[in-house]
PDB file of N, CA, C, O and CB in Angstrom:
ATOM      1  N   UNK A   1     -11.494  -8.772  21.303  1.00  0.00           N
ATOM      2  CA  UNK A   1     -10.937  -7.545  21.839  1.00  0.00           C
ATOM      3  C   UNK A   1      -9.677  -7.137  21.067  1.00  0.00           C
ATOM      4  O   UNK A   1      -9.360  -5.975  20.810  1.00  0.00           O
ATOM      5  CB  UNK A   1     -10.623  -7.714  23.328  1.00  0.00           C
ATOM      6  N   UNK A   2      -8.914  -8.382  20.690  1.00  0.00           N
ATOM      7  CA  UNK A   2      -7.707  -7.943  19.535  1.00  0.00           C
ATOM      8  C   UNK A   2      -8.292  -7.105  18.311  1.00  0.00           C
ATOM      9  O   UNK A   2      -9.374  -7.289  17.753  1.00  0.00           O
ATOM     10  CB  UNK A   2      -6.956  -9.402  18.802  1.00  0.00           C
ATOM     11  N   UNK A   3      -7.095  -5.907  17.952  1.00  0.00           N
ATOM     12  CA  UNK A   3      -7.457  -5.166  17.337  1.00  0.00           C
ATOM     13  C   UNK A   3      -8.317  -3.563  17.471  1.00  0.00           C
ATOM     14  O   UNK A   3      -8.472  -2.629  16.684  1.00  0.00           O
ATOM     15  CB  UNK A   3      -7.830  -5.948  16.881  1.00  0.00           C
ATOM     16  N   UNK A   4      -8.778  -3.844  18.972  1.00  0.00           N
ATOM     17  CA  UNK A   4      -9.584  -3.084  18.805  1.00  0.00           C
ATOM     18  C   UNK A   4      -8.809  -1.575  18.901  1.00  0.00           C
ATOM     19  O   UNK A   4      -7.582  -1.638  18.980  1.00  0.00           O
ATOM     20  CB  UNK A   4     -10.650  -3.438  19.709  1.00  0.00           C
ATOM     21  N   UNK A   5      -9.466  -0.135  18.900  1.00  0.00           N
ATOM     22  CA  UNK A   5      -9.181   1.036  19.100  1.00  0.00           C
ATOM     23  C   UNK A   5      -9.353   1.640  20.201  1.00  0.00           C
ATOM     24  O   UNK A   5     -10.518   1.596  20.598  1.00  0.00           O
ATOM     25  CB  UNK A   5      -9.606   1.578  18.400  1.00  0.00           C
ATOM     26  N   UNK A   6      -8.607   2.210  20.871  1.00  0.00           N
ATOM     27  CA  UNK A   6      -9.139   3.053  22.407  1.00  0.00           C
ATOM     28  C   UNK A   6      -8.423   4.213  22.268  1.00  0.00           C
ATOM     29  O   UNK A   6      -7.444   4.367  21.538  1.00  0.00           O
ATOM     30  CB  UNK A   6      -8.722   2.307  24.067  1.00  0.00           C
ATOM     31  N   UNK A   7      -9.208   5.462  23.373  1.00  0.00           N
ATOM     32  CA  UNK A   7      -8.926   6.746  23.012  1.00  0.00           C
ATOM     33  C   UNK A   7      -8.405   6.731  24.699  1.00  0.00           C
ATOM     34  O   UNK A   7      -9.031   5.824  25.247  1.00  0.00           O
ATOM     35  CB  UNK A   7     -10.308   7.870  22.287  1.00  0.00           C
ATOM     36  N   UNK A   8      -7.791   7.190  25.359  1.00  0.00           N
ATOM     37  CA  UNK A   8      -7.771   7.925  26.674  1.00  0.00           C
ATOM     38  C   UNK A   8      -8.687   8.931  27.222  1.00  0.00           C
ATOM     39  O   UNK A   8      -8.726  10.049  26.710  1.00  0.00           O
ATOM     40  CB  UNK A   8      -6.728   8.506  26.721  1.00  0.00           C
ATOM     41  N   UNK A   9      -9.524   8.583  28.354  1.00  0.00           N
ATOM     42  CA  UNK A   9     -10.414   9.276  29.237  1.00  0.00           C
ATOM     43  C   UNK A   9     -10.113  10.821  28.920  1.00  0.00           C
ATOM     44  O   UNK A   9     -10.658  11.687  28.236  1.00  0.00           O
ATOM     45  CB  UNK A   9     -10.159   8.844  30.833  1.00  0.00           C
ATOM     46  N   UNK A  10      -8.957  10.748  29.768  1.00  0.00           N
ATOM     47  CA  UNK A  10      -8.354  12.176  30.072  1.00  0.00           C
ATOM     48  C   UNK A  10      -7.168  13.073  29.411  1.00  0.00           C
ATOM     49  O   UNK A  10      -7.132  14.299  29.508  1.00  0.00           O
ATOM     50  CB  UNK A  10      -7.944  12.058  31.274  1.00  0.00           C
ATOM     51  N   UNK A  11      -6.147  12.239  28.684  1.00  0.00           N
ATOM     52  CA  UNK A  11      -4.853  12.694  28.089  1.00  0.00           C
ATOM     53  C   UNK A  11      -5.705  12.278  26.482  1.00  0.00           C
ATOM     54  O   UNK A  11      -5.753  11.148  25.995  1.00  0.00           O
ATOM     55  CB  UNK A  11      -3.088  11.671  28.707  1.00  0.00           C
ATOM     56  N   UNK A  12      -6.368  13.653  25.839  1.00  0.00           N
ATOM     57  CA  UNK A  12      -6.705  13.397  23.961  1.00  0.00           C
ATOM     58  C   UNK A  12      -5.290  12.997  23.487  1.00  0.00           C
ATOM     59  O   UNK A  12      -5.707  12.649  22.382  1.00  0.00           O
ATOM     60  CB  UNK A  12      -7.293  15.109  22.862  1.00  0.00           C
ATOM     61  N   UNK A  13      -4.304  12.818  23.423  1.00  0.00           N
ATOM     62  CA  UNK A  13      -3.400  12.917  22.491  1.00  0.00           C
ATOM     63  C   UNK A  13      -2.910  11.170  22.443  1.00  0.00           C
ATOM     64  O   UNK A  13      -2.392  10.595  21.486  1.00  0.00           O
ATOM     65  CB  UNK A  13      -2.199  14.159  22.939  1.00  0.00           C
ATOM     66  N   UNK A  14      -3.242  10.621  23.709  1.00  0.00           N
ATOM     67  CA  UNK A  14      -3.111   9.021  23.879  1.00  0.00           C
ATOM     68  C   UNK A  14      -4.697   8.169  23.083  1.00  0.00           C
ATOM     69  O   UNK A  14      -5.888   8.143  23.396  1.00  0.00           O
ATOM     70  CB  UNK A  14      -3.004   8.668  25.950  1.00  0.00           C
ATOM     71  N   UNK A  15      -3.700   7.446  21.718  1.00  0.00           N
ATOM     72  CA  UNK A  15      -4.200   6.568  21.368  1.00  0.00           C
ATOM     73  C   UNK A  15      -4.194   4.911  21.856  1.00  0.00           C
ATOM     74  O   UNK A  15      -3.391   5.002  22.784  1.00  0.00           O
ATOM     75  CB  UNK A  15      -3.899   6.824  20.419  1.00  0.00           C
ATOM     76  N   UNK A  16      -4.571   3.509  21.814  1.00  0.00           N
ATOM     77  CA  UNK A  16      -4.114   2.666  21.624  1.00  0.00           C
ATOM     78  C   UNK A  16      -4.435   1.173  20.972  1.00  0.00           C
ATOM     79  O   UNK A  16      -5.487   1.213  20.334  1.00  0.00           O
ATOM     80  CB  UNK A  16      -3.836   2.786  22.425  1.00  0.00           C
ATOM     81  N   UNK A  17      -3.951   0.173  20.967  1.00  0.00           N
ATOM     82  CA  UNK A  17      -4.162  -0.473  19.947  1.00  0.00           C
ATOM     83  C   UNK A  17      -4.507  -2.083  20.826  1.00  0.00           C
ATOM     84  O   UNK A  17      -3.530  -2.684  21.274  1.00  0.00           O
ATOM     85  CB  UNK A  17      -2.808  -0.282  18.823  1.00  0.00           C
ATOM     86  N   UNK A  18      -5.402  -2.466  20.946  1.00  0.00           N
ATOM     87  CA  UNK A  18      -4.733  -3.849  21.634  1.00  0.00           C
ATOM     88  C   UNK A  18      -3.842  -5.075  20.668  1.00  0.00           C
ATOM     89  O   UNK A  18      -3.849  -5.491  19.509  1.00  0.00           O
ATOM     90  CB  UNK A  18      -6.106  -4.704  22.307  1.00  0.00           C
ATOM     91  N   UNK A  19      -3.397  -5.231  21.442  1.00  0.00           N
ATOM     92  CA  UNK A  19      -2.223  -6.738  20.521  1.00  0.00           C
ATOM     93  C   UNK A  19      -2.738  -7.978  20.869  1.00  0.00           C
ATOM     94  O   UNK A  19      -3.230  -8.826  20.125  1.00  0.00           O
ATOM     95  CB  UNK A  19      -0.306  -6.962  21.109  1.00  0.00           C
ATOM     96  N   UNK A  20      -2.588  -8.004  22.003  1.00  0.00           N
ATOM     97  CA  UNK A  20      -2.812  -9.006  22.257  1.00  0.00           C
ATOM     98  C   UNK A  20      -3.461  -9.525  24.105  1.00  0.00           C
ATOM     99  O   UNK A  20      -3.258  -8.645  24.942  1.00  0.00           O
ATOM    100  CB  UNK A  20      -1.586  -9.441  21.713  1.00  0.00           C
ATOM    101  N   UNK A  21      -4.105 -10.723  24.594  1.00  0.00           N
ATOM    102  CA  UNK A  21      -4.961 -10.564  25.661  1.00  0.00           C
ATOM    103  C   UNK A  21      -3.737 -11.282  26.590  1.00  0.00           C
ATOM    104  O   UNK A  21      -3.131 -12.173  25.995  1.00  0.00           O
ATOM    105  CB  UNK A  21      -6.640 -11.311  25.521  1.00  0.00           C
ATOM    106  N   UNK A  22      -3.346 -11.026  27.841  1.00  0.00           N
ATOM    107  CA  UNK A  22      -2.373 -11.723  28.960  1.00  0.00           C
ATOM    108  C   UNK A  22      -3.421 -11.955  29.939  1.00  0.00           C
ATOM    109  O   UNK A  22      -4.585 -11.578  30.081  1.00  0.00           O
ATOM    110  CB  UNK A  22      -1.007 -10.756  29.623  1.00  0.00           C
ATOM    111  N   UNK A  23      -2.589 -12.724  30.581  1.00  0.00           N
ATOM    112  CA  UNK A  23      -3.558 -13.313  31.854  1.00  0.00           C
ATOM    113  C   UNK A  23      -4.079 -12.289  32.675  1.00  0.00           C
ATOM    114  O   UNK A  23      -5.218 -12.416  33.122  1.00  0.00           O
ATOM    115  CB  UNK A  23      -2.786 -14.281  32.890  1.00  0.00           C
ATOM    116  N   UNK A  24      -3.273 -11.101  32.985  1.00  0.00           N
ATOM    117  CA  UNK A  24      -3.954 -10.167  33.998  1.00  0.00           C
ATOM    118  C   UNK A  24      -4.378  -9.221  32.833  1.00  0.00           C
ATOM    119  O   UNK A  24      -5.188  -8.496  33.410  1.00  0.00           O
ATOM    120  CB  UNK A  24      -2.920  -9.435  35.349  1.00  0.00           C
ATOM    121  N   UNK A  25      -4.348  -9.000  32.168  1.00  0.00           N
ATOM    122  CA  UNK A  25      -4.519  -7.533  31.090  1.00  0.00           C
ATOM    123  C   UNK A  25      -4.906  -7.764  29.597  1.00  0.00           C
ATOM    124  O   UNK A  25      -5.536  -8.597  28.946  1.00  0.00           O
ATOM    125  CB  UNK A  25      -2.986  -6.668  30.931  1.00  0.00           C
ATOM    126  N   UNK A  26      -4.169  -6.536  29.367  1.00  0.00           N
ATOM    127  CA  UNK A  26      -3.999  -6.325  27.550  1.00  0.00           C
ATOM    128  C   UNK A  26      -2.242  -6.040  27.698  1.00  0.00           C
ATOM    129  O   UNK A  26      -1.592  -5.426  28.545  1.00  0.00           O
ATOM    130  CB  UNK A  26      -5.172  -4.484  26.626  1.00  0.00           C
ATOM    131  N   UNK A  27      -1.799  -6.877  26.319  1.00  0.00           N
ATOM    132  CA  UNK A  27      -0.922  -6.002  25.215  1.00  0.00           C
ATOM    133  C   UNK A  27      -1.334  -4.947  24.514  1.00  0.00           C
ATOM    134  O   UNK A  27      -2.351  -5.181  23.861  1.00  0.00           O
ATOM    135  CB  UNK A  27      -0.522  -6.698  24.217  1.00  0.00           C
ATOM    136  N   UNK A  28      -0.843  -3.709  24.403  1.00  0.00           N
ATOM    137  CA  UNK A  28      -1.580  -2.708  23.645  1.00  0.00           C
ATOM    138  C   UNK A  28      -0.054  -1.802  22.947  1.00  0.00           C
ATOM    139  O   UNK A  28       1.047  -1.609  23.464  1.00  0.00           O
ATOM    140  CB  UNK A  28      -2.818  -1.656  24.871  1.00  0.00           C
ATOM    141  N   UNK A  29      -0.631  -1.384  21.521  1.00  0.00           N
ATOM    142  CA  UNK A  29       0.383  -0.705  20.802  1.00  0.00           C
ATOM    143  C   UNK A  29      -0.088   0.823  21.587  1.00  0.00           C
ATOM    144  O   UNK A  29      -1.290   1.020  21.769  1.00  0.00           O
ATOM    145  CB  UNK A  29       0.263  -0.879  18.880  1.00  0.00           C
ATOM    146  N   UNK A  30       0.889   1.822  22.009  1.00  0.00           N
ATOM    147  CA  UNK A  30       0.262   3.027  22.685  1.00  0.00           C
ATOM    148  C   UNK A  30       0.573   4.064  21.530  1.00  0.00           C
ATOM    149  O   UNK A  30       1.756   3.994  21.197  1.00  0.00           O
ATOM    150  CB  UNK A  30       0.958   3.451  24.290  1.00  0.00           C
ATOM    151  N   UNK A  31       0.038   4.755  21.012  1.00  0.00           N
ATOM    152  CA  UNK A  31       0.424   5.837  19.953  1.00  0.00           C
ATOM    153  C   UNK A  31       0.597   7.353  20.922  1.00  0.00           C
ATOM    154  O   UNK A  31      -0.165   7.609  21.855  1.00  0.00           O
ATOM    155  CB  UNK A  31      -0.997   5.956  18.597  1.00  0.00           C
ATOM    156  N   UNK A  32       1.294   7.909  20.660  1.00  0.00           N
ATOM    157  CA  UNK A  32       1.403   9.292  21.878  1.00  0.00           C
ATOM    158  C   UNK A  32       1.618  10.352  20.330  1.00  0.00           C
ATOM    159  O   UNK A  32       2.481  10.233  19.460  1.00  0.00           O
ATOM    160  CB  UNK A  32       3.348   9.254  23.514  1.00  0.00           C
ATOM    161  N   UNK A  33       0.628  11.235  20.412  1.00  0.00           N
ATOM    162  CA  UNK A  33       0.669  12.428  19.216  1.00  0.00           C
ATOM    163  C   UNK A  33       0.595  14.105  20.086  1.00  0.00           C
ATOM    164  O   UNK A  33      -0.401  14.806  20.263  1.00  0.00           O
ATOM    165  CB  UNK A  33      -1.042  12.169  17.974  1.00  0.00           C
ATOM    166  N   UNK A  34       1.553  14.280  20.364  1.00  0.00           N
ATOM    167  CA  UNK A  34       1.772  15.517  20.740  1.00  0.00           C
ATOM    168  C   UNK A  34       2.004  16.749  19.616  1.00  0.00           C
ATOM    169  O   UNK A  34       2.517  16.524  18.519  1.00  0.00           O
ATOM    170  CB  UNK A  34       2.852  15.359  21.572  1.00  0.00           C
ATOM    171  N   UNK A  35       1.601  17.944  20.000  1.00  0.00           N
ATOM    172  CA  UNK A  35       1.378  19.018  19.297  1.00  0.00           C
ATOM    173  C   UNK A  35       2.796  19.616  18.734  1.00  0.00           C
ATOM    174  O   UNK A  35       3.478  20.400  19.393  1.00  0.00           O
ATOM    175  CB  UNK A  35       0.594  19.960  20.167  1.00  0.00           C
ATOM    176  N   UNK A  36       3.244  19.019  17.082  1.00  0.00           N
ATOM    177  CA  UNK A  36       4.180  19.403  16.444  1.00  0.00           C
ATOM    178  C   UNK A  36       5.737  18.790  15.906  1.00  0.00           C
ATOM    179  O   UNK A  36       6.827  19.086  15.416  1.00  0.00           O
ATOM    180  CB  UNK A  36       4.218  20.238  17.054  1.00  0.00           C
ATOM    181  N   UNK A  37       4.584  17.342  16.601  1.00  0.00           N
ATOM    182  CA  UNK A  37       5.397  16.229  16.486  1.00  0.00           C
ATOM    183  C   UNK A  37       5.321  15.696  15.183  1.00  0.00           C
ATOM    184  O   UNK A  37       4.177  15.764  14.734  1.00  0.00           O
ATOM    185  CB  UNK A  37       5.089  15.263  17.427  1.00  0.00           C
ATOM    186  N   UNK A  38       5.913  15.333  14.639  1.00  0.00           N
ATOM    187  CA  UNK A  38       5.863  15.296  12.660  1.00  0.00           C
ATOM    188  C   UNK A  38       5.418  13.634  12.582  1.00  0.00           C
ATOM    189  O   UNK A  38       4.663  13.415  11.634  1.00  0.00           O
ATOM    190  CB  UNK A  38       7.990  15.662  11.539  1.00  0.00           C
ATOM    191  N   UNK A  39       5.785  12.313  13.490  1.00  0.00           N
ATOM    192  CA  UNK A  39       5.853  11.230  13.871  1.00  0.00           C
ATOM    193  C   UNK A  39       5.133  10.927  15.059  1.00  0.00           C
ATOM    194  O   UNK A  39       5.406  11.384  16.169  1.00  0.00           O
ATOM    195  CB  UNK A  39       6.965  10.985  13.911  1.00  0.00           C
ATOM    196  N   UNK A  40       4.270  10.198  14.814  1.00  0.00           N
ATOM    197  CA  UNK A  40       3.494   9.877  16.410  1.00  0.00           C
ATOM    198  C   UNK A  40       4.755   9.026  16.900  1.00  0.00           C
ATOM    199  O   UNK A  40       5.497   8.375  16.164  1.00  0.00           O
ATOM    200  CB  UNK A  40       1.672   8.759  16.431  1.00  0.00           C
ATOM    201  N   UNK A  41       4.854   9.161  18.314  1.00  0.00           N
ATOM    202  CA  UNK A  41       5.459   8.015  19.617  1.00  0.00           C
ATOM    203  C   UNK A  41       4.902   6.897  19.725  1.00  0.00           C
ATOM    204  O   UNK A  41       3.936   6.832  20.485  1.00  0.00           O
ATOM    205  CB  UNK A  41       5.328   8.429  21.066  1.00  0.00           C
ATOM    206  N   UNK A  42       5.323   5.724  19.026  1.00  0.00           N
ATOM    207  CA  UNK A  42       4.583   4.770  19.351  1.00  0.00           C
ATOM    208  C   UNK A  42       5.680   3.439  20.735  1.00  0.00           C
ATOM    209  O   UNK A  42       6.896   3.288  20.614  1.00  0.00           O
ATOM    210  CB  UNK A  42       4.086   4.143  17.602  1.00  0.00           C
ATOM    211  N   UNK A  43       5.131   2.962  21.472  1.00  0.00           N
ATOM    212  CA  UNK A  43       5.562   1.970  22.480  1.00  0.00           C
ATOM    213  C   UNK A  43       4.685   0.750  22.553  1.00  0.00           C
ATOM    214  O   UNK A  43       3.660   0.601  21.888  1.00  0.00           O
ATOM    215  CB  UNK A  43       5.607   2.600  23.827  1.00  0.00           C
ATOM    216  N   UNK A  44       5.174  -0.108  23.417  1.00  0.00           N
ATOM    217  CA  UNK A  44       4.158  -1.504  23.835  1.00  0.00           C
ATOM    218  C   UNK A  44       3.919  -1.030  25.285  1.00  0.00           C
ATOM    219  O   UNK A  44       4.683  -0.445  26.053  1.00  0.00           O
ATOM    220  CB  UNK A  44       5.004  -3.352  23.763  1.00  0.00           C
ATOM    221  N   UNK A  45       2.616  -1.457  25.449  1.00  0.00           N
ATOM    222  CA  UNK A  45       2.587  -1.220  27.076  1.00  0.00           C
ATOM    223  C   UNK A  45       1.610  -2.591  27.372  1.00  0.00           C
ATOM    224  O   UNK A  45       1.044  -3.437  26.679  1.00  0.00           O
ATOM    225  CB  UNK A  45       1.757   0.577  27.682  1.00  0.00           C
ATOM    226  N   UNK A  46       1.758  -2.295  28.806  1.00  0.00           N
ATOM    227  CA  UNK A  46       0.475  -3.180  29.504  1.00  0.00           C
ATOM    228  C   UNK A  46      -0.166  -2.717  30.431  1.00  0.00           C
ATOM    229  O   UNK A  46       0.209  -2.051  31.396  1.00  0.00           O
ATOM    230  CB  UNK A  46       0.760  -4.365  30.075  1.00  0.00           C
ATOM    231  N   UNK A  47      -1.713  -3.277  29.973  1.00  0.00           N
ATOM    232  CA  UNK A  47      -2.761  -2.609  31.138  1.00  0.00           C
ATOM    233  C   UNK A  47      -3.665  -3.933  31.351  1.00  0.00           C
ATOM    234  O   UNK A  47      -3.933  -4.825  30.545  1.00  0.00           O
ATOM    235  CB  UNK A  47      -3.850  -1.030  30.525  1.00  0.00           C
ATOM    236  N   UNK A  48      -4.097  -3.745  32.886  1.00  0.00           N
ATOM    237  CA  UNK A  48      -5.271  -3.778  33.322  1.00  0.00           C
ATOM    238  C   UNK A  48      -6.381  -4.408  32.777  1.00  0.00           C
ATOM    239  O   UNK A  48      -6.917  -3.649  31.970  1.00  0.00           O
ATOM    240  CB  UNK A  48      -5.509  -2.799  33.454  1.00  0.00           C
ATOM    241  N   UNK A  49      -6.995  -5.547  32.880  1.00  0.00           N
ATOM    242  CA  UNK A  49      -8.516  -5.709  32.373  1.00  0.00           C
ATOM    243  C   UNK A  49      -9.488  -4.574  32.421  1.00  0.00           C
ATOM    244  O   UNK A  49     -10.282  -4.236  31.543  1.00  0.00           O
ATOM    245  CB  UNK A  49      -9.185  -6.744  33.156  1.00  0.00           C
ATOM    246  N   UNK A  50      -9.170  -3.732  34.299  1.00  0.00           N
ATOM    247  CA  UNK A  50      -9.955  -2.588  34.649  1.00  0.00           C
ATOM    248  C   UNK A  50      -9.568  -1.627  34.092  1.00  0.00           C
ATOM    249  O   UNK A  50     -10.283  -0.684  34.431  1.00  0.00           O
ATOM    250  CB  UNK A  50     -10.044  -2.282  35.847  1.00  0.00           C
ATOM    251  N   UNK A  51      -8.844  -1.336  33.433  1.00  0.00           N
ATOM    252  CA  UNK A  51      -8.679   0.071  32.600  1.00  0.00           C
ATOM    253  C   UNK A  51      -9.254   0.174  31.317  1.00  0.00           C
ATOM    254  O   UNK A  51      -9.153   1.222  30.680  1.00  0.00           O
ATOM    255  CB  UNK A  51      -7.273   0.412  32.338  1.00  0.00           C
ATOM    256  N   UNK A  52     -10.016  -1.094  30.750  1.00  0.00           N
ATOM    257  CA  UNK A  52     -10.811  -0.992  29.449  1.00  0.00           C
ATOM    258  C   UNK A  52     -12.029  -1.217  29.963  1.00  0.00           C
ATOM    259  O   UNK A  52     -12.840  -1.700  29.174  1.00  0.00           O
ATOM    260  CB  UNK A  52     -10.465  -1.974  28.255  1.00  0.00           C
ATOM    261  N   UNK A  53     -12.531  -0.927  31.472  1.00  0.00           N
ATOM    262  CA  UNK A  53     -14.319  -1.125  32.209  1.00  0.00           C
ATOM    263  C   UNK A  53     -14.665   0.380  31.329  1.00  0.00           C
ATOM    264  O   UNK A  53     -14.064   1.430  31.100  1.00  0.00           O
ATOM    265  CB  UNK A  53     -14.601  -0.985  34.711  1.00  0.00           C
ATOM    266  N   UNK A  54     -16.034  -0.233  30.996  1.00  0.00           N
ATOM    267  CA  UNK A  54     -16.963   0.713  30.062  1.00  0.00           C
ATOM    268  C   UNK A  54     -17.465   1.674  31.473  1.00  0.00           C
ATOM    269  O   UNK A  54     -17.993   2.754  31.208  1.00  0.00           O
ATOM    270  CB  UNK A  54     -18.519  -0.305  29.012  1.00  0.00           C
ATOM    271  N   UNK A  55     -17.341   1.377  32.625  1.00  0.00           N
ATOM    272  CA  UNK A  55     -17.954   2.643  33.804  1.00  0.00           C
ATOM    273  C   UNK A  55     -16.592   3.466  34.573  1.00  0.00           C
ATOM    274  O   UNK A  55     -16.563   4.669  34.835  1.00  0.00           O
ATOM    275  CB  UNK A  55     -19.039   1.706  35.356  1.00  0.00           C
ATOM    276  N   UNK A  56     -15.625   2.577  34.816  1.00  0.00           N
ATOM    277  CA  UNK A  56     -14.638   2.620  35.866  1.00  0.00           C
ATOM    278  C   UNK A  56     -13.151   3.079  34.599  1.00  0.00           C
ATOM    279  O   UNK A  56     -12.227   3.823  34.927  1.00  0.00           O
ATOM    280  CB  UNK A  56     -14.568   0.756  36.922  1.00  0.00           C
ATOM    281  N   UNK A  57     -13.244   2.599  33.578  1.00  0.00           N
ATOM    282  CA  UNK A  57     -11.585   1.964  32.701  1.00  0.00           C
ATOM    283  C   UNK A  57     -11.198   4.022  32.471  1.00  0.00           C
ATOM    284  O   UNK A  57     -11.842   5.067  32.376  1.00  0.00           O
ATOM    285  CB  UNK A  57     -11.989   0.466  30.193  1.00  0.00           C
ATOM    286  N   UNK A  58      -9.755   3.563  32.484  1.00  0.00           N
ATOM    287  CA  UNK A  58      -9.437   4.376  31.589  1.00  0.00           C
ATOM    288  C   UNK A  58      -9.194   4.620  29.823  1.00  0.00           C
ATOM    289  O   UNK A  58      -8.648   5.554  29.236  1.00  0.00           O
ATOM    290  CB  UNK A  58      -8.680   4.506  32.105  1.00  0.00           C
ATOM    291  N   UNK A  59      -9.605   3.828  29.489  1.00  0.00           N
ATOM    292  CA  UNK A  59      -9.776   3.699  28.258  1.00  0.00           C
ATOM    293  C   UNK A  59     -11.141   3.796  27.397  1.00  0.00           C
ATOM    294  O   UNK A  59     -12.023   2.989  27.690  1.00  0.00           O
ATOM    295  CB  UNK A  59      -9.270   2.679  28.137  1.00  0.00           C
ATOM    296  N   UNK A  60     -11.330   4.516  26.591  1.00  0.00           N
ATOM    297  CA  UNK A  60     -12.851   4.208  26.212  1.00  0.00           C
ATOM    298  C   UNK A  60     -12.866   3.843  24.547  1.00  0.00           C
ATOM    299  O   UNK A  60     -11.814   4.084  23.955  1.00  0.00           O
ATOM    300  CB  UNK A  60     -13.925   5.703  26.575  1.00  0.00           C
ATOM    301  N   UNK A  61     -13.574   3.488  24.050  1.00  0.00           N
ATOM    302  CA  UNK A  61     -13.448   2.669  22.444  1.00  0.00           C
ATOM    303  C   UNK A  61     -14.078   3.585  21.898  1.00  0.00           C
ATOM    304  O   UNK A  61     -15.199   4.052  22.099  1.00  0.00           O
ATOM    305  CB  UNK A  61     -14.154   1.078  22.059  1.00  0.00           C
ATOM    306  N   UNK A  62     -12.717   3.977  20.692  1.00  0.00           N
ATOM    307  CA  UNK A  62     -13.001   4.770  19.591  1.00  0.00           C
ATOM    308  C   UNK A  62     -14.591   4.548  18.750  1.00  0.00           C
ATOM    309  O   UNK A  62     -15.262   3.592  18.361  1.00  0.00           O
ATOM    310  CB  UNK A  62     -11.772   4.461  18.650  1.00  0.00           C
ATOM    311  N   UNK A  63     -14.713   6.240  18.754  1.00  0.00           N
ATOM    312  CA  UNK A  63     -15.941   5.776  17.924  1.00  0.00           C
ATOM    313  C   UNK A  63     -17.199   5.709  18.662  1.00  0.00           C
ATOM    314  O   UNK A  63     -18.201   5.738  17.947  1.00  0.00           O
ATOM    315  CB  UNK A  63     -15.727   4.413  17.344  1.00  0.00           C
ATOM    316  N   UNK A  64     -17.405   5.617  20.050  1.00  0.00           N
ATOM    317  CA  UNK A  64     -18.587   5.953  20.955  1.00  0.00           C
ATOM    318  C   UNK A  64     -18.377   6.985  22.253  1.00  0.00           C
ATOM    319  O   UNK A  64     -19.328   7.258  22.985  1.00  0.00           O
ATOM    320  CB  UNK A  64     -19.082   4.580  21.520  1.00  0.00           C
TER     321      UNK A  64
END
């Protein structure tokens, strides 16, 4: 799962990155690209195992 790419369900402009796996979740690099921003926003966040579910997640993997 490290490494992989995810797009946001609902907000297009949220990218993210996973880092790394924690006991309840993901580490994930978050990229935020808003309209006219010269530099994407990048942060660390943490999510959820259930926010990367292929039916339920908010996250879905780049590329499908």
């Amino acid at each position: 799962m490290e490494g992989k790419k995810f797009k946001h369900k609902y907000l297009p402009y949220l990218t993210c990155v996973v880092v790394a796996a924690t006991r309840k979740g993901y580490k994930v690099l978050e990229t935020q690209v808003l309209g006219g921003r010269r530099k994407p926003k990048t942060k660390t966040a943490y999510y959820y195992d259930i926010d990367f579910d292929k039916e339920r997640g908010l996250w879905q993997e780049e590329g499908k």
